[in-house]
Structure formats: structure tokens, C-alpha cells
N, C-alpha and C positions, 0 to 999 in steps of 0.2 A: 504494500500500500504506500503510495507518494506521499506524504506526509509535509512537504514543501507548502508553505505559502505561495499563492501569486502574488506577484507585484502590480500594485493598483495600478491602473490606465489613467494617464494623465491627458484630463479635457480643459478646454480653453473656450470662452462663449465670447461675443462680442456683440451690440448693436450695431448696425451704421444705421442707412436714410431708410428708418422705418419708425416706429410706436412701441416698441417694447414690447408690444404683445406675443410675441413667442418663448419670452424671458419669462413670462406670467404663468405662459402654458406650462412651463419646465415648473415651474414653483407648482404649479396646479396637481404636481402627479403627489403634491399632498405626504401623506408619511411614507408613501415609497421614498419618497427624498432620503430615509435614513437608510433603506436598503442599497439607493444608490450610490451612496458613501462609503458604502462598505466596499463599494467595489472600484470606483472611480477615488482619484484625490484631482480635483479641483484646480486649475492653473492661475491664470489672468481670465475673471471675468466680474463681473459686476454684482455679480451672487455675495462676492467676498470680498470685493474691491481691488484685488489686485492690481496693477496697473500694467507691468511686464510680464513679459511672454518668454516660457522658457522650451524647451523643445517638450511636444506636446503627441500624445496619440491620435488626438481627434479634437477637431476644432468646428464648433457649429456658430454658425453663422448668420444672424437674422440682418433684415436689412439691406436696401437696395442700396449703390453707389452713386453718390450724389456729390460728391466734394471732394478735395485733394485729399484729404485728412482719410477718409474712406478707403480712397483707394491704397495710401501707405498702410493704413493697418491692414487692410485684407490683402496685402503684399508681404507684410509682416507674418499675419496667420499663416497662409500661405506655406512660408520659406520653412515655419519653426512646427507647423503638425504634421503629420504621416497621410490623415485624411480629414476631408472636407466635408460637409455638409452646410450647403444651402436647405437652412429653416425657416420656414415659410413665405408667402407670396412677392413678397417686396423683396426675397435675395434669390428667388425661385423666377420672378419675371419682371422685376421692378415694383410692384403692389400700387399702392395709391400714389405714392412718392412719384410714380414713371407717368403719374395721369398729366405732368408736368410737359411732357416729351411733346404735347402737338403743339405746343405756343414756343416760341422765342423765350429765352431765359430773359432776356430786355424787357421782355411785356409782361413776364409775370413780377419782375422786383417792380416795375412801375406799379402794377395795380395795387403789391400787395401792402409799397413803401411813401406812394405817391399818389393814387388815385383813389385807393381805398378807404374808406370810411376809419373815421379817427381824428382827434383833437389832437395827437402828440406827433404827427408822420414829418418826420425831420429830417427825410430823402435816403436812399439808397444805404444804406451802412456799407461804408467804406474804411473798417475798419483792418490793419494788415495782423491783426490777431485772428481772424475771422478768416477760417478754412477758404478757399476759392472753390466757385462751385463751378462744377460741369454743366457744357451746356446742355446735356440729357442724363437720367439719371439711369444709372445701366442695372441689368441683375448681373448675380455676384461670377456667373460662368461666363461672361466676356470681357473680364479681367483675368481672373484665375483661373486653374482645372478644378474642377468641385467633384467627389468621388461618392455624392451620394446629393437627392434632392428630397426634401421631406416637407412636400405641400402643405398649403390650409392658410389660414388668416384668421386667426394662427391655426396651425396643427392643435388639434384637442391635445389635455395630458396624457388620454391612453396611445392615442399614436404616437406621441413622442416616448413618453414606457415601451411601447412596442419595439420601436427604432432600437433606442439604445440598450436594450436587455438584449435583443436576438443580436446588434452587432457587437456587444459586448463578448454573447457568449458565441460566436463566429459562426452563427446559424444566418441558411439565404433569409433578408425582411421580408415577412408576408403582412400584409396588413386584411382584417377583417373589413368586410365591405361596410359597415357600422362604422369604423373608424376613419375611413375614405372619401363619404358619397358629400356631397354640397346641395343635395335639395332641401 
């Protein structure tokens, strides 16, 4: 009998141009959280506040690319995880973030900086703190290679449980149609 420990799997989460909501979903899978501890240790993500990225097993990804800032880190993920996943619709096709993509980046900071409704609109923020944004905002596979995609807006907590338990335990993802469908 092996009698051997494994050694935890190290994951790494990020936002980019998305709502958090797939960050939600992962918190959603509720007290499997302690189960997943037991088998995962935690890298750089927001779960825990880490800020650096150390070399990682798997790095999920929520969030479309929308800003210079975006595409370094998801270059940064990238370089230091083994594999990728794009989670959910905004790092899967851009999500709401990419509903930006039929107007001119021009015309949406004017309405939202300049035309739009408001007492405080004190023009364009031109600040050089302030990430530079793209004129379209991309999903997260035409920047990177991404080695997995795991749908939704967001993905419910049992699909994302599903996900990470069968690739944890290196079984092919099946998802139940319950956990899949959009109507």
C-alpha cells in the first residue's frame, strides 16, 4: 500500500474585464471549499489576496481583455501555470464587456465621460496610472493558449465542482446536462 502523501496542486484565479461573478460561483461551491483545500493550496488570487504568481498547476481565469494591465497579467498566468482555463463568458467570448466591440472606443468614453448624464463629468480620465485600454475587448484565447473553457455567466458552483474534482482527479470533464443547459 502507497502510503505517500500527494502534493497539493497549486491554483492561481484572476479577474480581468469582467464582474466577479465567476469568483462568486467558486465561493458558491459553499463547504466543499474545505474539501477543496485539502487538495488544492491556493496561489495568487483574490480568494486570499495574494498579489504574485509563483509557478502554478492551473490557473482559471475569469474575465475578458480589455486593457494593457489584462493582457500582462494573462501573459503573466500564462508563462507561470501548466494549464489554463477560461471561466466563464467574458474570458470564454468576451461576455458583456465585448458588447463594447461595435462602437469606437472614442464614442463610448465620450458618452460615458462626456455626454452622459451627470453633474461631476470632468472629461475623458487621462490619467497615466490608469491601465490603457484596447480598442476591442478580446476573450482570453486570442491572446493566450487556454487548455480548457468552462462556460456560463457564470458557471453555476456544481459545474465549476465538476470541473475541478474530475481534472483534479485526471478523469475526461463530463458535465451533466442540469449543469450545462441556458434555458
Amino acid at each position: 500500500m502507497d502510503t505517500r502523501v500527494r502534493p497539493k496542486l497549486r491554483v492561481a484565479t484572476t479577474s480581468l474585464a469582467g464582474c466577479f461573478g465567476c469568483h462568486m460561483s467558486l465561493l458558491d461551491i459553499d463547504e466543499r471549499l474545505i474539501d477543496l483545500v485539502e487538495l488544492v493550496e491556493l496561489d495568487r488570487t483574490p480568494l486570499t489576496d495574494i498579489k504574485t504568481i509563483g509557478d502554478c498547476d492551473l490557473g482559471l481565469i475569469e474575465g475578458g481583455v480589455g486593457n494593457a494591465e489584462n493582457v500582462e497579467v494573462l501573459r503573466t498566468f500564462r508563462h507561470h501555470c501548466k494549464v489554463l482555463v477560461a471561466v466563464g463568458a467574458c474570458a470564454v467570448n468576451g461576455g458583456i464587456p465585448a458588447m463594447r466591440n461595435s462602437f469606437a472606443l472614442s464614442d463610448c468614453l465620450e458618452e460615458a465621460y462626456i455626454d452622459g448624464v451627470g453633474l461631476y463629468n470632468q472629461g475623458i480620465p487621462n490619467d497615466p496610472e490608469l491601465p490603457l485600454l484596447l480598442s476591442q475587448v478580446h476573450p482570453i484565447h486570442e491572446v493566450v493558449k487556454v487548455d480548457y473553457f468552462l462556460p456560463g455567466c457564470p458557471p453555476s458552483a456544481d459545474a465549476i465542482w465538476t470541473f475541478l474534482t474530475e481534472l483534479l482527479a485526471g478523469k475526461p470533464i463530463g458535465f451533466p446536462y442540469t449543469q450545462i443547459h441556458y434555458d
